[in-house]
C-alpha positions, -999 to +999 in steps of 0.1 A: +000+000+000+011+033-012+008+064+015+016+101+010+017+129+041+012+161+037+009+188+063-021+216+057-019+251+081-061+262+082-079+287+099-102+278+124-141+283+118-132+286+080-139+260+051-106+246+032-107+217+004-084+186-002-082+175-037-073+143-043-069+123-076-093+094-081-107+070-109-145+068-106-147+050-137-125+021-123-144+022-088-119+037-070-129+064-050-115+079-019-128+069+015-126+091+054-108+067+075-124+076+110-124+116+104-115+137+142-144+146+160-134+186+156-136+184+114-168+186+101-169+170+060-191+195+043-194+181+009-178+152-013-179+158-049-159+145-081-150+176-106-145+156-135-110+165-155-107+142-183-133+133-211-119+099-219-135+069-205-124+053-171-102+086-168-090+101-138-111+129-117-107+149-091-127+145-062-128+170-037-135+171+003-148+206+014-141+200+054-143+226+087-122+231+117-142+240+141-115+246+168-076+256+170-057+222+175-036+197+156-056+167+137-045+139+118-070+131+088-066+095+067-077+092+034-082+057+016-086+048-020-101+020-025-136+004-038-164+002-022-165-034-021-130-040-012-120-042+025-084-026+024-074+006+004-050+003-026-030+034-011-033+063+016-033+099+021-024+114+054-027+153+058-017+165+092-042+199+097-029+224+121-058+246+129-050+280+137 
Protein backbone atom coordinates (compact mmCIF):
# COMPACT_ATOMS: atom_id res chain seq x y z
CA UNK A 1 0.00 0.00 0.00
CA UNK A 2 1.10 3.29 -1.21
CA UNK A 3 0.79 6.43 1.52
CA UNK A 4 1.57 10.07 1.04
CA UNK A 5 1.71 12.90 4.14
CA UNK A 6 1.16 16.14 3.68
CA UNK A 7 0.87 18.84 6.27
CA UNK A 8 -2.08 21.57 5.67
CA UNK A 9 -1.90 25.07 8.11
CA UNK A 10 -6.08 26.20 8.20
CA UNK A 11 -7.86 28.73 9.89
CA UNK A 12 -10.23 27.76 12.36
CA UNK A 13 -14.14 28.34 11.77
CA UNK A 14 -13.24 28.58 8.01
CA UNK A 15 -13.91 25.95 5.12
CA UNK A 16 -10.61 24.58 3.19
CA UNK A 17 -10.74 21.68 0.45
CA UNK A 18 -8.44 18.63 -0.18
CA UNK A 19 -8.24 17.50 -3.68
CA UNK A 20 -7.30 14.32 -4.35
CA UNK A 21 -6.86 12.34 -7.65
CA UNK A 22 -9.28 9.44 -8.06
CA UNK A 23 -10.71 7.01 -10.93
CA UNK A 24 -14.46 6.82 -10.60
CA UNK A 25 -14.68 5.01 -13.73
CA UNK A 26 -12.47 2.13 -12.30
CA UNK A 27 -14.41 2.16 -8.85
CA UNK A 28 -11.88 3.67 -7.04
CA UNK A 29 -12.85 6.45 -4.99
CA UNK A 30 -11.52 7.87 -1.89
CA UNK A 31 -12.76 6.92 1.53
CA UNK A 32 -12.58 9.14 5.42
CA UNK A 33 -10.85 6.74 7.49
CA UNK A 34 -12.39 7.62 11.00
CA UNK A 35 -12.45 11.57 10.36
CA UNK A 36 -11.51 13.65 14.17
CA UNK A 37 -14.42 14.61 16.04
CA UNK A 38 -13.40 18.56 15.59
CA UNK A 39 -13.62 18.41 11.42
CA UNK A 40 -16.80 18.62 10.09
CA UNK A 41 -16.93 16.97 6.02
CA UNK A 42 -19.12 19.48 4.25
CA UNK A 43 -19.44 18.07 0.88
CA UNK A 44 -17.79 15.24 -1.30
CA UNK A 45 -17.90 15.82 -4.92
CA UNK A 46 -15.90 14.48 -8.13
CA UNK A 47 -14.99 17.57 -10.61
CA UNK A 48 -14.51 15.61 -13.52
CA UNK A 49 -11.03 16.45 -15.48
CA UNK A 50 -10.67 14.21 -18.30
CA UNK A 51 -13.33 13.28 -21.07
CA UNK A 52 -11.92 9.87 -21.85
CA UNK A 53 -13.54 6.87 -20.52
CA UNK A 54 -12.40 5.31 -17.13
CA UNK A 55 -10.23 8.56 -16.77
CA UNK A 56 -9.04 10.06 -13.76
CA UNK A 57 -11.06 12.86 -11.70
CA UNK A 58 -10.70 14.88 -9.12
CA UNK A 59 -12.70 14.48 -6.18
CA UNK A 60 -12.80 17.04 -3.66
CA UNK A 61 -13.48 17.10 0.29
CA UNK A 62 -14.77 20.56 1.40
CA UNK A 63 -14.10 19.99 5.43
CA UNK A 64 -14.29 22.62 8.74
CA UNK A 65 -12.24 23.05 11.67
CA UNK A 66 -14.24 24.03 14.13
CA UNK A 67 -11.46 24.58 16.76
CA UNK A 68 -7.59 25.60 17.02
CA UNK A 69 -5.69 22.20 17.52
CA UNK A 70 -3.63 19.71 15.62
CA UNK A 71 -5.61 16.74 13.68
CA UNK A 72 -4.50 13.86 11.79
CA UNK A 73 -6.98 13.11 8.76
CA UNK A 74 -6.63 9.53 6.65
CA UNK A 75 -7.72 9.16 3.39
CA UNK A 76 -8.20 5.67 1.57
CA UNK A 77 -8.57 4.83 -2.03
CA UNK A 78 -10.05 2.05 -2.49
CA UNK A 79 -13.61 0.37 -3.82
CA UNK A 80 -16.40 0.18 -2.22
CA UNK A 81 -16.47 -3.36 -2.08
CA UNK A 82 -12.95 -3.96 -1.19
CA UNK A 83 -12.01 -4.19 2.47
CA UNK A 84 -8.37 -2.63 2.43
CA UNK A 85 -7.45 0.65 0.36
CA UNK A 86 -5.01 0.31 -2.62
CA UNK A 87 -3.04 3.37 -1.06
CA UNK A 88 -3.33 6.30 1.57
CA UNK A 89 -3.27 9.93 2.12
CA UNK A 90 -2.44 11.36 5.41
CA UNK A 91 -2.72 15.30 5.80
CA UNK A 92 -1.66 16.52 9.18
CA UNK A 93 -4.23 19.92 9.75
CA UNK A 94 -2.90 22.36 12.07
CA UNK A 95 -5.82 24.58 12.90
CA UNK A 96 -4.95 28.05 13.70
Amino acid sequence: MNEENTSLVVQAGKRFTIDLEAIPGAGYMWEMIGPPDKLELVSNEVVSISKEIGGNSTQRFLLVAHQPGSYALVFGLKRKWEKEPVRTNVFSIKAE
